[in-house]
FIPA-241798 format. One record per residue (C-alpha): residue in three letters; chain; z, y, x. Coordinates in steps of 0.2 Angstrom, whole numbers, always signed. Each point is the difference from the previous one (the first is absolute). Example, Ala and Ser with C-alpha at 12.3 -4.5 7.8 and 13.67 -1.06 7.14 Angstrom:
2
<node resn="ala" chain="A" c3="+39" c2="-22" c1="+62"/>
<node resn="ser" chain="A" c3="-3" c2="+17" c1="+6"/>
end
This chain:
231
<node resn="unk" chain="A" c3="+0" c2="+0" c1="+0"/>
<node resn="unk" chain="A" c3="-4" c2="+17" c1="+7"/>
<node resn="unk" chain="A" c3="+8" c2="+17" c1="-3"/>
<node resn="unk" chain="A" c3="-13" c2="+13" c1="-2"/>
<node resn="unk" chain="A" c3="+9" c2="+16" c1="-4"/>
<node resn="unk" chain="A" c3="-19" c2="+10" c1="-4"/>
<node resn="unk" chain="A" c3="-3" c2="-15" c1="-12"/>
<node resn="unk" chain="A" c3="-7" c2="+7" c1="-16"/>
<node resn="unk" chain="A" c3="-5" c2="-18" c1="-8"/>
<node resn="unk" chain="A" c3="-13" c2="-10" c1="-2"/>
<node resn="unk" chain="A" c3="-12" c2="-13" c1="-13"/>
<node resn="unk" chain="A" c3="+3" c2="-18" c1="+2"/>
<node resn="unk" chain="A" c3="-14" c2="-7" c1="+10"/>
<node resn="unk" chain="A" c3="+1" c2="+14" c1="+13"/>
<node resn="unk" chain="A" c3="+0" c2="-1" c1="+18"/>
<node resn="unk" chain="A" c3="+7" c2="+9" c1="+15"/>
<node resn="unk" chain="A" c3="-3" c2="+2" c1="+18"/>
<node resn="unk" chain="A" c3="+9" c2="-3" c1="+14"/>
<node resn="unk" chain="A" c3="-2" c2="+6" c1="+15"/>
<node resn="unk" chain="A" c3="+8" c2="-5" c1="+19"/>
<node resn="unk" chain="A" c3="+0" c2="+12" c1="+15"/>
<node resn="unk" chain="A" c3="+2" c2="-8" c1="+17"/>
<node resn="unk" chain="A" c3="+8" c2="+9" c1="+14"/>
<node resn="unk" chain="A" c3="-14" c2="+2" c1="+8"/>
<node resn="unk" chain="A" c3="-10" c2="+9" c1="-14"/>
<node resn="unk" chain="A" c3="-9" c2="-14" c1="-6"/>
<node resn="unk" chain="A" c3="-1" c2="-3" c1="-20"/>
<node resn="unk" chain="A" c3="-1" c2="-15" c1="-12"/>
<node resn="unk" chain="A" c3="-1" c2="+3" c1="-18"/>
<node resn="unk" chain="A" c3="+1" c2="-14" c1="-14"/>
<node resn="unk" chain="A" c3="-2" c2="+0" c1="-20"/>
<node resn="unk" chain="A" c3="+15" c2="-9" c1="-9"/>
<node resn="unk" chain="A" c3="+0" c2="+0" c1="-18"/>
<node resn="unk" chain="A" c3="+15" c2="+5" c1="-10"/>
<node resn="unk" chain="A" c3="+12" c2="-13" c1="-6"/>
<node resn="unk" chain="A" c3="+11" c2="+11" c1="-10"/>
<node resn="unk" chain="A" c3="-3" c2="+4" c1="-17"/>
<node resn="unk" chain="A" c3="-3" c2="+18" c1="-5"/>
<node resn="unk" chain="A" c3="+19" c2="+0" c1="-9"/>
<node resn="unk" chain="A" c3="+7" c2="-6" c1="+16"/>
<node resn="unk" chain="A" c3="+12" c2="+10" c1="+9"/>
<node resn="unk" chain="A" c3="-7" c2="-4" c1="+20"/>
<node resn="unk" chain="A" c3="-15" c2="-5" c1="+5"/>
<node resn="unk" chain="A" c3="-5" c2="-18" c1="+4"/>
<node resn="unk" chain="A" c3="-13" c2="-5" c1="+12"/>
<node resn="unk" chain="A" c3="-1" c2="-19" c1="+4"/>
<node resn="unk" chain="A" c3="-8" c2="-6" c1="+15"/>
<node resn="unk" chain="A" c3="-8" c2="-14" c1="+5"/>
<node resn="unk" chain="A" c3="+3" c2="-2" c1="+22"/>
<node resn="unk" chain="A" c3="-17" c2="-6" c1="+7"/>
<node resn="unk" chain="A" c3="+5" c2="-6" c1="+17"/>
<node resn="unk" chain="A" c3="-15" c2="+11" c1="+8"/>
<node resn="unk" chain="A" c3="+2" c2="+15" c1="-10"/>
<node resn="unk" chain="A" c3="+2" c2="+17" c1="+7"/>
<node resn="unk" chain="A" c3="+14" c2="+7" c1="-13"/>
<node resn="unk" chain="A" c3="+5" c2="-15" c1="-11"/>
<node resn="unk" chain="A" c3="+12" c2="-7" c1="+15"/>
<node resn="unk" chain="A" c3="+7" c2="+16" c1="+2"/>
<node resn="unk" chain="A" c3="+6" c2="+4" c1="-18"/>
<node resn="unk" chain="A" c3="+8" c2="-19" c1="+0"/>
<node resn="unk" chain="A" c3="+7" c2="-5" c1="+15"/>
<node resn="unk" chain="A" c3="+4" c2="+20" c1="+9"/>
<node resn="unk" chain="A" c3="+1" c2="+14" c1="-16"/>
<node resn="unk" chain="A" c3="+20" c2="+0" c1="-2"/>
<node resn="unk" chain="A" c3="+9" c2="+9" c1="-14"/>
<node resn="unk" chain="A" c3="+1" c2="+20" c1="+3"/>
<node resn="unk" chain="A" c3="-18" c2="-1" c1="+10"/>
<node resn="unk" chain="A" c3="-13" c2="+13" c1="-6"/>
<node resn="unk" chain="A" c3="-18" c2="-4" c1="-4"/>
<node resn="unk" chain="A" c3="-16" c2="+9" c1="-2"/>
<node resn="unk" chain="A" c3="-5" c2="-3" c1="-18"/>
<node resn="unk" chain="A" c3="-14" c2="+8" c1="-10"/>
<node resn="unk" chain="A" c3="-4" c2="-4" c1="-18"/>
<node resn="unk" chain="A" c3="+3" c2="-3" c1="-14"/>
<node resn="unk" chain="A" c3="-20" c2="-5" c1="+3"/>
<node resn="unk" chain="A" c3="-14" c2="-5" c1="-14"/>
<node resn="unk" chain="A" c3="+1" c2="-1" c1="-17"/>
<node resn="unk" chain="A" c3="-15" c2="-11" c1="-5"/>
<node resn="unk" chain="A" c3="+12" c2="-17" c1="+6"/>
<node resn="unk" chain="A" c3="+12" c2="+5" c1="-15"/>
<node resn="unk" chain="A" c3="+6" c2="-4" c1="-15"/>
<node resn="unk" chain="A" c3="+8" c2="+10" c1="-14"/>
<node resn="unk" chain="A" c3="+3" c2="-5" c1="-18"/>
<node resn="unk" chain="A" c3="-12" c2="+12" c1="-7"/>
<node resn="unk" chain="A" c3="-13" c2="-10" c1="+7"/>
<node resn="unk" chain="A" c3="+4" c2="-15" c1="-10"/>
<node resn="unk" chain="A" c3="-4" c2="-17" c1="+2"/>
<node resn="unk" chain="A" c3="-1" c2="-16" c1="+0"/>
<node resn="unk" chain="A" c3="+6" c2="+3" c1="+19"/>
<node resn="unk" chain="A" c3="-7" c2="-14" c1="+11"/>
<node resn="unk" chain="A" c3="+9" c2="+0" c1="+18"/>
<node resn="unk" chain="A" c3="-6" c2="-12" c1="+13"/>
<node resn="unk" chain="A" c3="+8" c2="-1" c1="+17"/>
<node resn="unk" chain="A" c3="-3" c2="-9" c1="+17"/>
<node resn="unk" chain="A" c3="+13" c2="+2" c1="+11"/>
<node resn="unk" chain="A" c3="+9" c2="+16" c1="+2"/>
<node resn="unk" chain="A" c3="-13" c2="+5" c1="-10"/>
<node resn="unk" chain="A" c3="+16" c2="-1" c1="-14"/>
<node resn="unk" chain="A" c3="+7" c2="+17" c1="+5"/>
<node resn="unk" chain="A" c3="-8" c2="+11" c1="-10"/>
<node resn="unk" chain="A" c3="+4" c2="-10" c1="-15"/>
<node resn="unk" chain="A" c3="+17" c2="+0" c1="+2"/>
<node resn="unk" chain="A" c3="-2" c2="+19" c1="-1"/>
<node resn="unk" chain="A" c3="-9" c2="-2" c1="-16"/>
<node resn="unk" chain="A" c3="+10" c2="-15" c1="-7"/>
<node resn="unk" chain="A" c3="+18" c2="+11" c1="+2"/>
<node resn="unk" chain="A" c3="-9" c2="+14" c1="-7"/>
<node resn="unk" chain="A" c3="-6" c2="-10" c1="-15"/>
<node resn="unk" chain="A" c3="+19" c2="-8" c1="-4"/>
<node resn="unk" chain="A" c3="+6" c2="+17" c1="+4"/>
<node resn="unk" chain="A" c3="-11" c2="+12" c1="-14"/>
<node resn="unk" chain="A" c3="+4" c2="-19" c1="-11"/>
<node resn="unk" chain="A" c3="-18" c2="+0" c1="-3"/>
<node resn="unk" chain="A" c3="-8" c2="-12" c1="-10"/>
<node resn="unk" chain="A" c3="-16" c2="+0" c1="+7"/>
<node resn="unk" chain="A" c3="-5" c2="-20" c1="+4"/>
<node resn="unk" chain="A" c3="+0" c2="-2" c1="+19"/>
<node resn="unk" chain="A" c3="-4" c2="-18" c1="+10"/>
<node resn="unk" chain="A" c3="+1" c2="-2" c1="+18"/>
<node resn="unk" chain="A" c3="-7" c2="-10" c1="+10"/>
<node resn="unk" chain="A" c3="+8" c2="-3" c1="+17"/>
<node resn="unk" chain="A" c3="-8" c2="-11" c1="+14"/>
<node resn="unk" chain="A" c3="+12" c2="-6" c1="+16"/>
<node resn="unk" chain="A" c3="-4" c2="-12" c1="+11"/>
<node resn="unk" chain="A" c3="+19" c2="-9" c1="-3"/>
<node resn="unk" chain="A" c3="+15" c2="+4" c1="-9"/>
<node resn="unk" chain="A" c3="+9" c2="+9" c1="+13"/>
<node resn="unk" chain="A" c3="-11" c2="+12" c1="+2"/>
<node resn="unk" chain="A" c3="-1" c2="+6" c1="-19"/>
<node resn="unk" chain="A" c3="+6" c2="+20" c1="+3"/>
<node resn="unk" chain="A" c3="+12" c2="+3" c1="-15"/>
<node resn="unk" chain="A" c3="+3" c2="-16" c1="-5"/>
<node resn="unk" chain="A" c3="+14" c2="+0" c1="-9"/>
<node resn="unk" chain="A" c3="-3" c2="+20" c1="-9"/>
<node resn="unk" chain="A" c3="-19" c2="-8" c1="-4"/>
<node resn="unk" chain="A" c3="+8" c2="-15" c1="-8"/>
<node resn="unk" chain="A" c3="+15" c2="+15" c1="-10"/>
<node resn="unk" chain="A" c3="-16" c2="+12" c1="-4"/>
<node resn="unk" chain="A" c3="-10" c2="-15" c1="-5"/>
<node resn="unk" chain="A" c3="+14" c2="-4" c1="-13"/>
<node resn="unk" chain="A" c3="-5" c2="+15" c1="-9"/>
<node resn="unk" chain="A" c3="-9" c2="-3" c1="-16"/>
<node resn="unk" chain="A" c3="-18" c2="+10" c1="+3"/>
<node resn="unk" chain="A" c3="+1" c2="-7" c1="+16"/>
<node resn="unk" chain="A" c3="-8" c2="-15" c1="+8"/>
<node resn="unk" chain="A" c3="+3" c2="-5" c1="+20"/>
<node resn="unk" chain="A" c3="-9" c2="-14" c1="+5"/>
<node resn="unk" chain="A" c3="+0" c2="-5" c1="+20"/>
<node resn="unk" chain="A" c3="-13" c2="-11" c1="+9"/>
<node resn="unk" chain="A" c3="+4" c2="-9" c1="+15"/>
<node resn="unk" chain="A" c3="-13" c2="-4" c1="+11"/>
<node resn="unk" chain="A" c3="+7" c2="-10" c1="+14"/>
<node resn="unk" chain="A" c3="+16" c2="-8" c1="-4"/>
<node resn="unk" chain="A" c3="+11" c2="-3" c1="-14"/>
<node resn="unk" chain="A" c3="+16" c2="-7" c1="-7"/>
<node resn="unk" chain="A" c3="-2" c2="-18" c1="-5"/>
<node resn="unk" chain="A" c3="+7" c2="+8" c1="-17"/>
<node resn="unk" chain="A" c3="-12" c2="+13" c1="-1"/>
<node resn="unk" chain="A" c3="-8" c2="+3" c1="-17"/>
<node resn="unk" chain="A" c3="-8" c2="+16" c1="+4"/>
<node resn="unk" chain="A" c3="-23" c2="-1" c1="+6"/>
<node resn="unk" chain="A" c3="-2" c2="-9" c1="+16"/>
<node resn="unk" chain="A" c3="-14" c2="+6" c1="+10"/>
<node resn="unk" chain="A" c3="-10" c2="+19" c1="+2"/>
<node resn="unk" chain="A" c3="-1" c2="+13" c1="-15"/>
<node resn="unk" chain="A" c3="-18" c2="-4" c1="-1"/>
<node resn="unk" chain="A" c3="-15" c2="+0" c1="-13"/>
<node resn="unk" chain="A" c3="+7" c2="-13" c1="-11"/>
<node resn="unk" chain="A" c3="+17" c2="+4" c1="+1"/>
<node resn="unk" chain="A" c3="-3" c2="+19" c1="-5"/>
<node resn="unk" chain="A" c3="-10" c2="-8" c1="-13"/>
<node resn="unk" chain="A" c3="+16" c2="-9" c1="-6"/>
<node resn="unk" chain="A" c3="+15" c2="+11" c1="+2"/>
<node resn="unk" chain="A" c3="-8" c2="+18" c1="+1"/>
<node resn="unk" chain="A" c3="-3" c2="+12" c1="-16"/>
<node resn="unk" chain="A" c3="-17" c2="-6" c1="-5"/>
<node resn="unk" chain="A" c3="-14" c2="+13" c1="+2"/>
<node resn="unk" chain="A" c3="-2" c2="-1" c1="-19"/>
<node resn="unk" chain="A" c3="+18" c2="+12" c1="-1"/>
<node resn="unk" chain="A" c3="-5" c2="+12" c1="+10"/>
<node resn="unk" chain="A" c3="+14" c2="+1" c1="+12"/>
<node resn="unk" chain="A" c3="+3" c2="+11" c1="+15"/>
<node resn="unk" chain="A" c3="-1" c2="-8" c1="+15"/>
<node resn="unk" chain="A" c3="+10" c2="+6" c1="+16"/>
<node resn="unk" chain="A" c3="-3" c2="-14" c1="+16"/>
<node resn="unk" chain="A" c3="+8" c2="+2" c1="+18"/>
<node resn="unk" chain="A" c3="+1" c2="-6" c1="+15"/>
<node resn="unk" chain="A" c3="-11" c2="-7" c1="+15"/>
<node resn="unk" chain="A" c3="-19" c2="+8" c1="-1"/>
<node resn="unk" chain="A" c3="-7" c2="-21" c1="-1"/>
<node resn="unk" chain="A" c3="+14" c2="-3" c1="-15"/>
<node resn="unk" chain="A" c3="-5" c2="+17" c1="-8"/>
<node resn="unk" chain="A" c3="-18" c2="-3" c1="+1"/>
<node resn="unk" chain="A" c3="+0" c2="-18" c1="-3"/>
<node resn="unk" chain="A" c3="+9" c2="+4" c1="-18"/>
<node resn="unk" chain="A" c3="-8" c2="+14" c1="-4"/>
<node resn="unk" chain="A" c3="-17" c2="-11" c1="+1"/>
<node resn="unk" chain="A" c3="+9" c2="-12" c1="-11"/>
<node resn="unk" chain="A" c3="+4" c2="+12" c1="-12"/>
<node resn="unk" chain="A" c3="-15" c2="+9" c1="-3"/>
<node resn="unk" chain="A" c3="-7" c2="-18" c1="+0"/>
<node resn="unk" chain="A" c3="+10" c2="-5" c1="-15"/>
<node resn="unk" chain="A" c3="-7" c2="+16" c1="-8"/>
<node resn="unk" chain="A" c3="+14" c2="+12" c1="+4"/>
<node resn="unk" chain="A" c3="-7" c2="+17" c1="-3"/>
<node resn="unk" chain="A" c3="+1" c2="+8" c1="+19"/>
<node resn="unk" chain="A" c3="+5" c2="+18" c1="-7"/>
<node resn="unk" chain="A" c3="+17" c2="-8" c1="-4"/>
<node resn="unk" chain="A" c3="+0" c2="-9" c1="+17"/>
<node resn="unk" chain="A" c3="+11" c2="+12" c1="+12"/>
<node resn="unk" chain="A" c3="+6" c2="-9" c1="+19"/>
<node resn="unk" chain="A" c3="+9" c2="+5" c1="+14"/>
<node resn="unk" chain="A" c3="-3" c2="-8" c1="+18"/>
<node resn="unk" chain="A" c3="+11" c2="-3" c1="+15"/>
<node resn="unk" chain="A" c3="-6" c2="+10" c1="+16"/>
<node resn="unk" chain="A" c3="+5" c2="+15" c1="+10"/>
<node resn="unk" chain="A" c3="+0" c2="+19" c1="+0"/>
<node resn="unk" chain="A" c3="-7" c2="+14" c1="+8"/>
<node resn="unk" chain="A" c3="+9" c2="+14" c1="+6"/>
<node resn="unk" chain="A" c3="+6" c2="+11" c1="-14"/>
<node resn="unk" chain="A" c3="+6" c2="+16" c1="-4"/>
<node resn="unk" chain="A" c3="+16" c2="+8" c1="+4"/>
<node resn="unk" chain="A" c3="+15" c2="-12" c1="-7"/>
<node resn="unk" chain="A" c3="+16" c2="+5" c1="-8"/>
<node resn="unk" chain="A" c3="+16" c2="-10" c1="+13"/>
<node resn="unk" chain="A" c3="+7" c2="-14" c1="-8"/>
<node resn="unk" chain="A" c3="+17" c2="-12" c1="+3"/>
<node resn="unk" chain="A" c3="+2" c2="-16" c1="-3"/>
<node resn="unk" chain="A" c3="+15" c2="-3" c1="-11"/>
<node resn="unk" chain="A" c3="+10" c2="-18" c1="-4"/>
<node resn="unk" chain="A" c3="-9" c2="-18" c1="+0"/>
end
């Protein structure tokens, strides 16, 4: 959780970046989207270390409590989702891909709204589901539907899709294209692309199709300072 005292709020879907100063002047700046829903007092970034990543290890294994970070953002507002824009509200996740949806599933049991909302998460094992257990609480909510995939390994026990979110499983468990729903899907470009394909295959019109991919930033503009707060 971050302390930023300029914070004037954001939508839920929205991103920030952050960006790391070496001493020797040299710069590294990362997009993280926001885990924290719009009601939320701090805001939550999660991230995912990748062993050869240039801020990633930082923020996990060296940012302590009381450090300051550059920060810009809140950033984008095609990636979100308000009540006005109705639904049925489709979420596909690969990954960390999930984070925005947090954002968006807080906000949606926050404002009680009873728009109809499914997602659909894809992990490669039980373990590494982000949120478990507040997926499984925000899933119990009657206009909302959690569904995970495991595509690697599984419980013996495990009663939930075994295998990739692919064409035939969206066709299954996904709003049908015949609802109209909005469609939100994040997470690695060939997850992205592969169900976006799949969609529109299934007749999904691609004007209600938005996605968001993994990947890095340029250099931004002026940020206001942020510090990290508790875990």
């Amino acid at each position: 959780m971050l302390d930023v005292p300029t914070w004037e709020g954001h939508l839920a879907g929205q991103h920030v970046d952050v960006r790391l100063t070496a001493e020797d002047g040299y710069q590294a700046q990362r997009s993280y989207s926001i885990a924290s829903a719009p009601q939320d007092r701090s805001v939550t970034l999660t991230v995912d270390r990748l062993d050869d990543g240039e801020v990633s290890p930082y923020l996990v294994d060296v940012l302590q409590p009381g450090d300051a970070l550059e920060l810009r953002g809140p950033i984008g507002r095609y990636f979100v989702w308000e009540e006005s824009l109705g639904g049925p509200l489709a979420l596909i996740a690969g990954g960390s891909g999930v984070v925005p949806f947090r954002s968006m599933l807080r906000h949606h049991a926050a404002i009680g709204s009873a728009v109809p909302v499914r997602l659909l998460y894809s992990a490669r094992s039980l373990p590494e589901v982000i949120f478990h257990e507040e997926l499984v609480r925000l899933g119990a909510r009657e206009a909302v539907d959690v569904r995970v995939a495991l595509s690697r390994a599984w419980p013996d026990d495990w009663n939930g899709h075994r295998g990739r979110i692919d064409r035939e499983y969206l066709r299954e468990a996904a709003w049908p294209a015949s609802s109209g729903p909005l469609v939100y899907v994040c997470g690695p470009t060939s997850f992205v692309e592969a169900v976006a394909d799949a969609l529109i295959d299934l007749g999904h019109d691609t004007d209600r199709i938005r996605t968001e991919r993994f990947g890095a930033t340029g250099s931004g503009l002026p940020a206001p300072s942020a510090s990290q707060g508790g875990t």
